[in-house]
Phi, psi and omega in degrees: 000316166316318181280279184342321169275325158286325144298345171278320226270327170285319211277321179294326169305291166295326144323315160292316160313319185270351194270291182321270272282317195267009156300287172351306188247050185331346213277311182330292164315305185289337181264317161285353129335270179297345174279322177322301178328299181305287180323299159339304204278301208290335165318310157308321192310315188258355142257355130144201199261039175277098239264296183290338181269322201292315200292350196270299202261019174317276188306001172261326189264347177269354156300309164324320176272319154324324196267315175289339193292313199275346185281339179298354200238327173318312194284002172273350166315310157228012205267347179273318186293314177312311169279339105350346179093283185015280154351300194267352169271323163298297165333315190269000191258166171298002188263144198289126158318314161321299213276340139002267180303294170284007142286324168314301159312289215290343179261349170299294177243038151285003186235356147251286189321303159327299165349298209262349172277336192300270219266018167324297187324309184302288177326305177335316216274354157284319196289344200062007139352148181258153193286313143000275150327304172276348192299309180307316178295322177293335241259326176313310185310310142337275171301321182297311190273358168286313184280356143333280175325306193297302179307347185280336222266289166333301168305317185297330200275308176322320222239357190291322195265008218274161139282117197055059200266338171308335191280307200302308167306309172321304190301312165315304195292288178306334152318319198277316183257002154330312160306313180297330171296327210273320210239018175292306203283343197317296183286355167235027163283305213275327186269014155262329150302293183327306181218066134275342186264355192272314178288343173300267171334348174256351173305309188274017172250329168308295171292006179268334197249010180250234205022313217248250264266000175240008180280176184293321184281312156313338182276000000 
């Protein structure tokens, strides 16, 4: 029970410790904002003004942009404690380096990644999306972007001592996160099909039954 509470008491320390650091830089934060924003917003732009394909590649393209917005932020995960010495004084103290490493991700992505499912909704809502819909797309977004953090926290740890260790992360990370791409926008691609086929079927249970009242035998 001791250990159990003395790990947690590290993991609530170091999370706390990284959140101030990144209050310190608000700047950080506020700029993988905006680009997410920006990117999000430039999609339409550049595929026009087609109402039914923006609502199909919505939940695709704002996952895209969630995954660059959040890779602008990765290599900081330790490259600050690292350069400061921090990084080897952690190493060299009794705390296990795992419950480390995953406080950090996590303060990693309370200060992006959270960030960026908070205003998806908004962003959604230029696409003309059903409210269902952004509702799925946060609840994915929410879930999705903590395994950002983690698979980046690998890239990062690789690439931390690297020269253009930013390329270098990419080249690692985006393989790596695919999966999560492929099947992040995924529910809310099937709850958007969902209902679109749903006013269909009920057209045709109207006219299957304004039919029945004009057959031979009803008249």
């Amino acid at each position: 029970m001791s250990a159990n509470a003395s790990g947690f008491k590290i993991l609530q320390g170091v999370i706390a410790r990284d959140l101030r650091l990144a209050l310190r830089r608000k700047s950080d934060s506020l700029a993988v904002l905006i680009f997410f924003a920006v990117v999000a917003s430039l999609f339409p732009l550049g595929i026009g003004p087609e109402q039914n394909l923006l609502m199909q590649i919505a939940p695709g393209m704002l996952w895209i942009a969630a995954l660059l917005a959040a890779m602008l932020s990765l290599h900081k995960i330790f490259s600050e404690d690292f350069m400061d010495g921090s990084l080897d004084q952690i190493a060299l103290t009794a705390l296990p380096l795992p419950l480390v490493v995953l406080a950090k991700t996590i303060a990693h992505w309370i200060s992006s990644g959270l960030l960026l499912a908070l205003i998806s909704p908004i962003l959604a809502l230029q696409f003309n999306l059903p409210m269902d819909t952004v509702g799925v797309l946060f609840i994915s977004l929410l879930l999705g972007t903590p395994l950002l953090s983690l698979i980046g926290s690998i890239g990062a740890g690789l690439t931390l001592a690297s020269r253009g260790g930013g390329t270098l992360l990419a080249l690692i990370i985006l393989p790596l996160v695919s999966p999560v791409l492929i099947f992040g926008p995924l529910g809310a691609l099937i709850n958007r099909l969902g209902s679109i086929k749903q006013p269909r079927h009920r057209t045709y249970l109207k006219f299957e039954n304004r039919s029945r009242m004009f057959h031979p035998r009803n008249l």
